[in-house]
PDB file of N, CA, C and O in Angstrom:
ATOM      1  N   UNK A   1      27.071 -30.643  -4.327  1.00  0.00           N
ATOM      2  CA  UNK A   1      25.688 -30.264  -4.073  1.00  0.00           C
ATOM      3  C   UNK A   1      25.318 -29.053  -4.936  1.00  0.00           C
ATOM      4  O   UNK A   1      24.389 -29.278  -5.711  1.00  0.00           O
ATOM      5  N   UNK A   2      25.925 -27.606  -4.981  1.00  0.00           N
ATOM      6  CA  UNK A   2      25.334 -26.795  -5.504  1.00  0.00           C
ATOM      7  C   UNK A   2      26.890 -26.134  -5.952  1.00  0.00           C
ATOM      8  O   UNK A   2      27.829 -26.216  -5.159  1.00  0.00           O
ATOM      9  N   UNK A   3      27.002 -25.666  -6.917  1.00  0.00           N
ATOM     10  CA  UNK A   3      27.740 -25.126  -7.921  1.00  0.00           C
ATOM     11  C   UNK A   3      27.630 -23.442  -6.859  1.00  0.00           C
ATOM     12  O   UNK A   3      26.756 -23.350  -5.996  1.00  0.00           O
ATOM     13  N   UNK A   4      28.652 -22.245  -7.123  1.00  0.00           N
ATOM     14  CA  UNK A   4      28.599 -21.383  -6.613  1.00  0.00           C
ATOM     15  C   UNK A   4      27.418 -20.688  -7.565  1.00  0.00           C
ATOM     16  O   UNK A   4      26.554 -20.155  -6.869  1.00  0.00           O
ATOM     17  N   UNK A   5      27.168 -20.565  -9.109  1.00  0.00           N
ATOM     18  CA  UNK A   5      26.287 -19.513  -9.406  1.00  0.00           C
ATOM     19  C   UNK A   5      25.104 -20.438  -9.305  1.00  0.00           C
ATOM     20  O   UNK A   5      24.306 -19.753  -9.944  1.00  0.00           O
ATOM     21  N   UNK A   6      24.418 -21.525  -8.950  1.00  0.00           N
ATOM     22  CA  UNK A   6      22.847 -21.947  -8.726  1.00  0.00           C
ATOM     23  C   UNK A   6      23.511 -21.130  -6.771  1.00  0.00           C
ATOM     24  O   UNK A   6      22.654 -20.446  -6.211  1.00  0.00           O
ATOM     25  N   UNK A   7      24.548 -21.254  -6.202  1.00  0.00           N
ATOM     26  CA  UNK A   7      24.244 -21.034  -4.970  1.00  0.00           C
ATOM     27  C   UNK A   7      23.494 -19.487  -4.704  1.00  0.00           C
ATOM     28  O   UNK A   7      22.507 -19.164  -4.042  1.00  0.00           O
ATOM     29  N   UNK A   8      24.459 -18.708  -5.551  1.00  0.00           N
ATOM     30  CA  UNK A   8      24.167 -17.243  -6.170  1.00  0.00           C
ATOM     31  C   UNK A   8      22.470 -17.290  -6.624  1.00  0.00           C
ATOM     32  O   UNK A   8      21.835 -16.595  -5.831  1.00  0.00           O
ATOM     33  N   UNK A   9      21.969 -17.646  -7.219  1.00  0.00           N
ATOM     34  CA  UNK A   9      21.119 -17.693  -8.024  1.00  0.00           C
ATOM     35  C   UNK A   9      19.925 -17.918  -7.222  1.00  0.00           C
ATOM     36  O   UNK A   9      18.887 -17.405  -7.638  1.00  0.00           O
ATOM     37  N   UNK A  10      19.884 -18.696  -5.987  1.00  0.00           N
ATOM     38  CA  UNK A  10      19.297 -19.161  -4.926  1.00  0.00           C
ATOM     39  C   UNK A  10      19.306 -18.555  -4.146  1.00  0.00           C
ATOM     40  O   UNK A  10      18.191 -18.475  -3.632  1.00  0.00           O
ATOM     41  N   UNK A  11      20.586 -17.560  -3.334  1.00  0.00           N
ATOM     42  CA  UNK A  11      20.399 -16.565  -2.543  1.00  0.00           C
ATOM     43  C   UNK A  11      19.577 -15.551  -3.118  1.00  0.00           C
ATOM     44  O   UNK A  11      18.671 -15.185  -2.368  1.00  0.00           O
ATOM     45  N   UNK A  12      19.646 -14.787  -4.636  1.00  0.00           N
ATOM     46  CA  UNK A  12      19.041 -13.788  -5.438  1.00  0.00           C
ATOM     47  C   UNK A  12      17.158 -14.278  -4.803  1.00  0.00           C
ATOM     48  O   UNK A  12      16.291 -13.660  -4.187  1.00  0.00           O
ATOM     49  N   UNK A  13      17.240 -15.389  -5.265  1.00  0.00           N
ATOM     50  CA  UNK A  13      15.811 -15.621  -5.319  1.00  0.00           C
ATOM     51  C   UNK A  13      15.227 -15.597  -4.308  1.00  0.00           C
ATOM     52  O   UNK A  13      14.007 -15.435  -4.276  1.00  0.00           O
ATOM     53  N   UNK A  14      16.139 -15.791  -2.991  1.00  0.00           N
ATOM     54  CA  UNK A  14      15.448 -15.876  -1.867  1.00  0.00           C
ATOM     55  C   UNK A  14      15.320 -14.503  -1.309  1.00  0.00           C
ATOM     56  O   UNK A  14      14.456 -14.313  -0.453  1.00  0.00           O
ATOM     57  N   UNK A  15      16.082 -13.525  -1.698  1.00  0.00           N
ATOM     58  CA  UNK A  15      16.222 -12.112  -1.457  1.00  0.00           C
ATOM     59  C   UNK A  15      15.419 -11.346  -1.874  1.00  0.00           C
ATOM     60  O   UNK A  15      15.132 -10.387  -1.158  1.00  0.00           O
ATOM     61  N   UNK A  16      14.766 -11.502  -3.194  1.00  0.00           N
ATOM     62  CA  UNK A  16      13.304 -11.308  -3.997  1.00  0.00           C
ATOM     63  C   UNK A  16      12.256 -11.821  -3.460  1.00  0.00           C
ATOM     64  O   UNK A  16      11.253 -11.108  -3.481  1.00  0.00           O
ATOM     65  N   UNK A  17      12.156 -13.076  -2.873  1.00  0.00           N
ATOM     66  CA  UNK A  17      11.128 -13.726  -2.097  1.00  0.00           C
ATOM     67  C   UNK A  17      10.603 -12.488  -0.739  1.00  0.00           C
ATOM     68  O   UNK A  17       9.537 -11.978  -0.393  1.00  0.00           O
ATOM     69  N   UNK A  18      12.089 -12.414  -0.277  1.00  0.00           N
ATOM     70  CA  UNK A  18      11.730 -11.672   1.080  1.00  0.00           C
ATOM     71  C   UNK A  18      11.426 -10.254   0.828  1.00  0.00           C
ATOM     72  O   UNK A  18      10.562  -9.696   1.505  1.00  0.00           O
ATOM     73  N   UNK A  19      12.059  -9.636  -0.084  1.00  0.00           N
ATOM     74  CA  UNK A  19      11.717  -8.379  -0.143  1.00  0.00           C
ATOM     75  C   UNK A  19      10.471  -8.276  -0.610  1.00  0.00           C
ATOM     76  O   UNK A  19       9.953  -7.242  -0.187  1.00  0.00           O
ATOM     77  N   UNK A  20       9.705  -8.951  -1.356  1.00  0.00           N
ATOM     78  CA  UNK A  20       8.085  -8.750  -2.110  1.00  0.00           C
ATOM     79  C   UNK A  20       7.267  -9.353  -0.845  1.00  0.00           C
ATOM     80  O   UNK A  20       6.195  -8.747  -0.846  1.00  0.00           O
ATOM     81  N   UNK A  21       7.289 -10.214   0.163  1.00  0.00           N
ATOM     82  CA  UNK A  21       6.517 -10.607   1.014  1.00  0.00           C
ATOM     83  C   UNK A  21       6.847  -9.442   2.159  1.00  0.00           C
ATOM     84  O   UNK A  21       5.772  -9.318   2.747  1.00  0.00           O
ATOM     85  N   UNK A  22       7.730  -8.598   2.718  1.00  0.00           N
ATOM     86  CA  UNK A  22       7.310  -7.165   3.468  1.00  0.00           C
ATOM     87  C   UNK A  22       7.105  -6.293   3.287  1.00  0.00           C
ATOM     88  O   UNK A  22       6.765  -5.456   4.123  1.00  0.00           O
ATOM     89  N   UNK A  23       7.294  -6.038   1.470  1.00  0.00           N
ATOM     90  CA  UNK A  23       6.505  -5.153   0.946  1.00  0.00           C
ATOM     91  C   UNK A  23       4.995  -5.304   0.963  1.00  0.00           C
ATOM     92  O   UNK A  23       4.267  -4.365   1.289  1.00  0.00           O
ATOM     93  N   UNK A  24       4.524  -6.515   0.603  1.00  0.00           N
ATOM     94  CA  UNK A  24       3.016  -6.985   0.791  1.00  0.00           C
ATOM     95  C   UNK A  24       2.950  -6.486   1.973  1.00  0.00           C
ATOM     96  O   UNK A  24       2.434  -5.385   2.166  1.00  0.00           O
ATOM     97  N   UNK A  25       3.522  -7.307   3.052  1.00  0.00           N
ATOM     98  CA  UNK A  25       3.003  -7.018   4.280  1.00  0.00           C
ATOM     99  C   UNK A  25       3.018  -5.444   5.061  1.00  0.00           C
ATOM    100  O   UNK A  25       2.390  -5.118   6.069  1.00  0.00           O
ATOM    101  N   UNK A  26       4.016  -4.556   4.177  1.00  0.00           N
ATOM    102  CA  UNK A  26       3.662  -3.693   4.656  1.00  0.00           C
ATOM    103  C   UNK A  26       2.545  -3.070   3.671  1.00  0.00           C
ATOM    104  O   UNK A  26       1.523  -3.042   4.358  1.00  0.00           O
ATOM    105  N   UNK A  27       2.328  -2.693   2.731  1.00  0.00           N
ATOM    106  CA  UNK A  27       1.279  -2.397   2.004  1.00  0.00           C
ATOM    107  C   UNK A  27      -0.134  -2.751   2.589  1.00  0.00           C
ATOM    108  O   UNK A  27      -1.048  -1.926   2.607  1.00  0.00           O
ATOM    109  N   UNK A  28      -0.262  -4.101   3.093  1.00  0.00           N
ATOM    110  CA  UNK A  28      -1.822  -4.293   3.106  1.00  0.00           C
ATOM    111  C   UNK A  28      -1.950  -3.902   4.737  1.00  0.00           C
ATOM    112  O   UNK A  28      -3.067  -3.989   5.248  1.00  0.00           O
ATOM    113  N   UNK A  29      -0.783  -3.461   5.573  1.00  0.00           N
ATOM    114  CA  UNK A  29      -0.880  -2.904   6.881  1.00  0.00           C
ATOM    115  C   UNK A  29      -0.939  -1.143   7.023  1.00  0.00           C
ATOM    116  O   UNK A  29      -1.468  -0.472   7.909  1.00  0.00           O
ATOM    117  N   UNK A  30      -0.192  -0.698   5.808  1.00  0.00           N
ATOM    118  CA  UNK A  30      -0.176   0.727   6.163  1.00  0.00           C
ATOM    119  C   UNK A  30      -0.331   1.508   4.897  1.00  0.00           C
ATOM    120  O   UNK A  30      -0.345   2.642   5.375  1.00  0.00           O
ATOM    121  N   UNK A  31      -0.436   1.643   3.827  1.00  0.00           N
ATOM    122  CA  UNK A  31      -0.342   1.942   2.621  1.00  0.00           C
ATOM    123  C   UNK A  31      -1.978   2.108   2.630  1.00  0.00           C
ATOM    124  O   UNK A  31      -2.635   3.143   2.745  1.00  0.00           O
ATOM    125  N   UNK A  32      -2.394   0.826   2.481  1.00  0.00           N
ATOM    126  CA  UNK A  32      -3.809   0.605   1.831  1.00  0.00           C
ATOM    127  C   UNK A  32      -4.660   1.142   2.455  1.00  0.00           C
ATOM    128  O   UNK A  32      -5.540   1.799   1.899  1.00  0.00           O
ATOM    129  N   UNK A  33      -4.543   0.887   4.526  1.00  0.00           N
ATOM    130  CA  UNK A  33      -5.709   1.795   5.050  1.00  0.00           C
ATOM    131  C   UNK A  33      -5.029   3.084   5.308  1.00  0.00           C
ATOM    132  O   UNK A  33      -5.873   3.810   5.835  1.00  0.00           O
ATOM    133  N   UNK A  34      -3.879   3.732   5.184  1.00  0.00           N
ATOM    134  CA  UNK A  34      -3.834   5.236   5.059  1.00  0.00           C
ATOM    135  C   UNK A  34      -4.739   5.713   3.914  1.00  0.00           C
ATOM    136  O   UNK A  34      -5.822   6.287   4.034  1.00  0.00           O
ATOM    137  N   UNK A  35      -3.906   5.267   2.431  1.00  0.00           N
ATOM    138  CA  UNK A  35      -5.289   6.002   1.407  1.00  0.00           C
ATOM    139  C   UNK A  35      -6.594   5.728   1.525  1.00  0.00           C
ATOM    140  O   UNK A  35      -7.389   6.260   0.750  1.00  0.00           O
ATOM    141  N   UNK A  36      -7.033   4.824   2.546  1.00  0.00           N
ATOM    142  CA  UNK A  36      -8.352   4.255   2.191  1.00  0.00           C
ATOM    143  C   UNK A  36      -8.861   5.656   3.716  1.00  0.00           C
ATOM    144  O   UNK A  36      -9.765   6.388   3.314  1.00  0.00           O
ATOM    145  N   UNK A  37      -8.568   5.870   4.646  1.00  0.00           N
ATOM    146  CA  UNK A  37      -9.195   6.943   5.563  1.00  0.00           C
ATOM    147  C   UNK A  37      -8.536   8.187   4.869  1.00  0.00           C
ATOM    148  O   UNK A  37      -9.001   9.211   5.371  1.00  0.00           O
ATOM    149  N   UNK A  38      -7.721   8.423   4.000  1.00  0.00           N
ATOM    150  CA  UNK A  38      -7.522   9.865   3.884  1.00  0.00           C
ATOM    151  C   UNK A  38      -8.837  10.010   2.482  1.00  0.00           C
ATOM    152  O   UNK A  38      -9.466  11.068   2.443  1.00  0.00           O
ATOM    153  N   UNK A  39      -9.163   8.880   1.390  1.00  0.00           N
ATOM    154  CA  UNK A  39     -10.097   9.032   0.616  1.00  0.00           C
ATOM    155  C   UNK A  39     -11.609   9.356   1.506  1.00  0.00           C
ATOM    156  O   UNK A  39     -12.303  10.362   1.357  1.00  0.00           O
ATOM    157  N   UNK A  40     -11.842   8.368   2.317  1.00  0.00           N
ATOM    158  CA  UNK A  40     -12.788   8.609   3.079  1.00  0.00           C
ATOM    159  C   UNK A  40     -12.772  10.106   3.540  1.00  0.00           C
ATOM    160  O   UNK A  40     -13.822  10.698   3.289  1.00  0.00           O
ATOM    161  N   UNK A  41     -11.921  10.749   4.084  1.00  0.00           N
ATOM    162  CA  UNK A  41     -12.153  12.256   5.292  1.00  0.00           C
ATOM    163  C   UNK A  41     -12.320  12.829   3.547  1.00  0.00           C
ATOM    164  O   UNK A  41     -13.409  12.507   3.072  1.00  0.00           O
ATOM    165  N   UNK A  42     -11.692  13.361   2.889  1.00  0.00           N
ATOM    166  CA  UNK A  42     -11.680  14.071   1.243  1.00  0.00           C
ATOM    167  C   UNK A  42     -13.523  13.910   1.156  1.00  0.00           C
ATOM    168  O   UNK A  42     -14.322  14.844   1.098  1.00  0.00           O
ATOM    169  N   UNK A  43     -13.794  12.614   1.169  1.00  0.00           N
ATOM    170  CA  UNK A  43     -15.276  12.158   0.759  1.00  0.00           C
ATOM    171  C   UNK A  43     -16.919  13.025   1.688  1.00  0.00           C
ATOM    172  O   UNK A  43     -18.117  13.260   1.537  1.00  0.00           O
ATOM    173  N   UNK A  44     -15.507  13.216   2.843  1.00  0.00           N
ATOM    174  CA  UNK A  44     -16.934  13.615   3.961  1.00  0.00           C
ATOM    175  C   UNK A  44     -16.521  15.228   3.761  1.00  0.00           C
ATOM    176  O   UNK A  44     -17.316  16.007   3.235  1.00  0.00           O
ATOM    177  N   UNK A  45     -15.646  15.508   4.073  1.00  0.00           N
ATOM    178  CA  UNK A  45     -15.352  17.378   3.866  1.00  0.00           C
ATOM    179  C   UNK A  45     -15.789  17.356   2.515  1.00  0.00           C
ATOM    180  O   UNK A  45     -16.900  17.884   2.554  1.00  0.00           O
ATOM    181  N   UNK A  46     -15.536  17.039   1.346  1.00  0.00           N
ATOM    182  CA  UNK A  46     -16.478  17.638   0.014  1.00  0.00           C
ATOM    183  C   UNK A  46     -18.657  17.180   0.283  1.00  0.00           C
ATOM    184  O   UNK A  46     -19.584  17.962   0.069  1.00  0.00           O
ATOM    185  N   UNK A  47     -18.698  16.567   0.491  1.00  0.00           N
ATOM    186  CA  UNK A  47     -20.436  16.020   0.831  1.00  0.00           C
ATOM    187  C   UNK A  47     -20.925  17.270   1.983  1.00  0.00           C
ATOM    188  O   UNK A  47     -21.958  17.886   1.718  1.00  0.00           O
ATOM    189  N   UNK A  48     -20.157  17.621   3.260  1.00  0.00           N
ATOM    190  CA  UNK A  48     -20.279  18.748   3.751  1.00  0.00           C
ATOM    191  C   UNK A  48     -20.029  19.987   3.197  1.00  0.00           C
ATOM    192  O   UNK A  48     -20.750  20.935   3.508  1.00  0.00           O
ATOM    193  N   UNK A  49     -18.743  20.175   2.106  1.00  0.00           N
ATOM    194  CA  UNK A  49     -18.903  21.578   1.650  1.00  0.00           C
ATOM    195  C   UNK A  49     -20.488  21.633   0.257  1.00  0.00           C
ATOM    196  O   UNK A  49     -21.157  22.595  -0.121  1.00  0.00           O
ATOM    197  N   UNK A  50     -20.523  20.808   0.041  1.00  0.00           N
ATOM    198  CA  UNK A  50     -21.696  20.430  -1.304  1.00  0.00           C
ATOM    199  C   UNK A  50     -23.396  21.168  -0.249  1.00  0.00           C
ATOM    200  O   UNK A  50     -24.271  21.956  -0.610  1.00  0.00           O
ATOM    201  N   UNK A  51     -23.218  20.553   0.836  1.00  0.00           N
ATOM    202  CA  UNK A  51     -24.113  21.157   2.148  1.00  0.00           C
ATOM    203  C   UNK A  51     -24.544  21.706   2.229  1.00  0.00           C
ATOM    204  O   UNK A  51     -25.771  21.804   2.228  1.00  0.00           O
ATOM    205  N   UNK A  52     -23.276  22.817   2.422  1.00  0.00           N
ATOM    206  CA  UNK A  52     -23.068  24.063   3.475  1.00  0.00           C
ATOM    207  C   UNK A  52     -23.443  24.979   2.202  1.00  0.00           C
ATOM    208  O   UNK A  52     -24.265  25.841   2.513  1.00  0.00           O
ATOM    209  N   UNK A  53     -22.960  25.021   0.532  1.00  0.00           N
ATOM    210  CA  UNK A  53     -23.173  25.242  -0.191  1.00  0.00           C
ATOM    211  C   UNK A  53     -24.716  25.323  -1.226  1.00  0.00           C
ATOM    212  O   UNK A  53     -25.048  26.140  -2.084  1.00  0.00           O
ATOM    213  N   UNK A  54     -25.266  24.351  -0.802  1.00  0.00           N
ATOM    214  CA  UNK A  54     -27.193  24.208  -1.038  1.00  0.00           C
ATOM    215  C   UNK A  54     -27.475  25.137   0.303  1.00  0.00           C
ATOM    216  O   UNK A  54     -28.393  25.853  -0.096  1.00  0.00           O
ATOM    217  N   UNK A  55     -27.261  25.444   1.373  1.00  0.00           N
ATOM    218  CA  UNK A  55     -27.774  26.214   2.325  1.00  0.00           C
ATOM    219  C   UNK A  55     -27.859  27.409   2.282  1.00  0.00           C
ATOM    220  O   UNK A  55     -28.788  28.018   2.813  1.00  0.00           O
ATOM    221  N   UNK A  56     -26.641  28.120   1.464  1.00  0.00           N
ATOM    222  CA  UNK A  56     -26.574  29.111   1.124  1.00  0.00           C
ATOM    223  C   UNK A  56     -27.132  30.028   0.180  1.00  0.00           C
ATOM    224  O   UNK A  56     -27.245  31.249   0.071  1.00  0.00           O
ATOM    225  N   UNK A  57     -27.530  28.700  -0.653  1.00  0.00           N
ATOM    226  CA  UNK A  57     -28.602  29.273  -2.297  1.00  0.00           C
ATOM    227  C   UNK A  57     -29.732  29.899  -1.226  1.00  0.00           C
ATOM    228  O   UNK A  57     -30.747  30.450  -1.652  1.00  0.00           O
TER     229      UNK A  57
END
Protein backbone atom coordinates (compact mmCIF):
# COMPACT_ATOMS: atom_id res chain seq x y z
CA UNK A 1 0.00 0.00 0.00
CA UNK A 2 2.30 2.83 0.97
CA UNK A 3 6.09 2.72 0.96
CA UNK A 4 7.50 4.19 4.46
CA UNK A 5 8.73 7.74 2.87
CA UNK A 6 5.06 8.52 0.84
CA UNK A 7 3.94 7.20 4.56
CA UNK A 8 6.40 9.97 5.98
CA UNK A 9 5.51 12.34 3.43
CA UNK A 10 1.73 11.99 4.25
CA UNK A 11 2.07 12.29 7.91
CA UNK A 12 4.37 15.75 7.09
CA UNK A 13 1.47 16.90 5.07
CA UNK A 14 -1.08 16.18 7.33
CA UNK A 15 0.86 17.94 10.17
CA UNK A 16 1.06 21.18 7.92
CA UNK A 17 -2.60 20.76 7.17
CA UNK A 18 -3.32 20.89 10.93
CA UNK A 19 -1.03 23.31 12.05
CA UNK A 20 -2.18 26.18 9.29
CA UNK A 21 -6.00 25.39 9.96
CA UNK A 22 -5.50 26.44 14.10
CA UNK A 23 -3.45 28.92 13.25
CA UNK A 24 -6.34 30.32 10.96
CA UNK A 25 -8.60 29.48 13.49
CA UNK A 26 -6.90 31.05 16.00
CA UNK A 27 -6.07 34.25 14.13
CA UNK A 28 -9.56 35.02 12.84
CA UNK A 29 -10.75 34.33 16.73
CA UNK A 30 -8.19 36.32 18.64
CA UNK A 31 -5.47 38.07 16.75
CA UNK A 32 -7.71 39.92 14.31
CA UNK A 33 -10.39 41.31 16.81
CA UNK A 34 -7.66 42.15 19.49
CA UNK A 35 -5.86 44.57 16.86
CA UNK A 36 -9.05 45.49 15.43
CA UNK A 37 -10.49 47.03 19.29
CA UNK A 38 -7.04 48.09 20.36
CA UNK A 39 -6.92 50.21 16.68
CA UNK A 40 -10.34 51.31 17.41
CA UNK A 41 -9.69 52.66 21.45
CA UNK A 42 -5.97 54.45 19.75
CA UNK A 43 -8.75 55.95 17.14
CA UNK A 44 -11.15 57.34 19.87
CA UNK A 45 -8.39 58.62 22.58
CA UNK A 46 -6.49 60.53 19.59
CA UNK A 47 -10.19 62.18 18.00
CA UNK A 48 -10.71 63.12 21.85
CA UNK A 49 -7.22 64.44 22.46
CA UNK A 50 -7.57 66.43 18.76
CA UNK A 51 -10.93 67.84 20.99
CA UNK A 52 -9.80 68.63 24.06
CA UNK A 53 -6.98 70.34 22.07
CA UNK A 54 -9.38 72.80 19.60
CA UNK A 55 -10.97 73.72 23.11
CA UNK A 56 -8.13 74.99 24.37
CA UNK A 57 -7.11 77.38 21.36
Amino acid sequence: MFEFDQYLGFLSFLTILTIGFWLMIFLLTFVIPYWLIGALREYIKYGRKVEVEKQKK
